[in-house]
Structures are given as structure tokens and as C-alpha cells.
N, C-alpha and C positions, 0 to 999 in steps of 0.2 A: 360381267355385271349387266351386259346387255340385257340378256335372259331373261331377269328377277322382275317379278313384277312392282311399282311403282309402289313404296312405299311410304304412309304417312301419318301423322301423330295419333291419326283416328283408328290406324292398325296395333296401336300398343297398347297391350292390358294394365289398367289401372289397380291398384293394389285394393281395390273398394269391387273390383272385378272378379279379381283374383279370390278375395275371404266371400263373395254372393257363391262362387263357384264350389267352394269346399265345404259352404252350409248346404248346397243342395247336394254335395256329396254324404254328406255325413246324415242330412236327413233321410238320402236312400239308404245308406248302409245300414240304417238303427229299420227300417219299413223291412228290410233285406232279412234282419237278425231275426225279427218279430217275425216273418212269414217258418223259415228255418227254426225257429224254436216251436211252432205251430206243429209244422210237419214233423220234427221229431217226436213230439209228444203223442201223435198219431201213430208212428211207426211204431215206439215203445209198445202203445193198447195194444195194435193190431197183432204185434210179435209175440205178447204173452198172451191172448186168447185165440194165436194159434198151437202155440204149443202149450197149453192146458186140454185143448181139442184131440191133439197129438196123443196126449199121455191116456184122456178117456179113452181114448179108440184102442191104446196099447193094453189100458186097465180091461176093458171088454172085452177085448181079444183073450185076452191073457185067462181073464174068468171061463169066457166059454170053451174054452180048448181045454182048463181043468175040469168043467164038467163035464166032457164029452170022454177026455181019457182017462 
């Protein structure tokens, strides 16, 4: 018990401490959601006007190679 440092009522989380702590938890996790739901809806765009890119270039390909044989 020597060890521990000196402890005293100013050291104990009030329950008025405790619920200030889990509002600033929860207001990050809803700022958290809102950035993540951002980015997904970016990845979605960028995902399907990569592979719309994909198919033209396959569509092209595909025309000029019947032209040519």
C-alpha cells in the first residue's frame, strides 16, 4: 500500500462526470458515422464509374478486334 499514490475524493468520478463523458463519446461516434457514411458513398461512385470504364474499354476492344478479323 506504500506504493499507491495518495488518494482523495477529488480523485473519484462523479456520476455528472461519468454521463459529460459518454455524451462526448457518443457525439464522436454519430461525427465517426457521418464521416464513414461520407466515404462509403464515395467509394460506391468511384467503384461503379470504374467499372463502367472497365466494360467501355472491354466494349472497344472487343468492336475493334471484330473489325479487324
Amino acid at each position: 500500500m506504500n506504493l499507491l499514490p495518495p488518494v482523495g475524493w477529488a480523485d473519484v468520478s462523479t456520476k455528472q462526470d461519468i454521463a459529460r463523458v459518454e455524451q462526448r463519446i457518443d457525439r464522436l461516434e454519430a461525427r465517426i458515422d457521418g464521416r464513414i457514411d461520407g466515404l462509403q458513398s464515395s467509394f460506391v461512385g468511384w467503384l461503379l464509374a470504374s467499372q463502367a470504364i472497365v466494360v467501355a474499354i472491354i466494349g472497344a476492344a472487343t468492336t475493334v478486334i471484330i473489325a479487324v478479323g
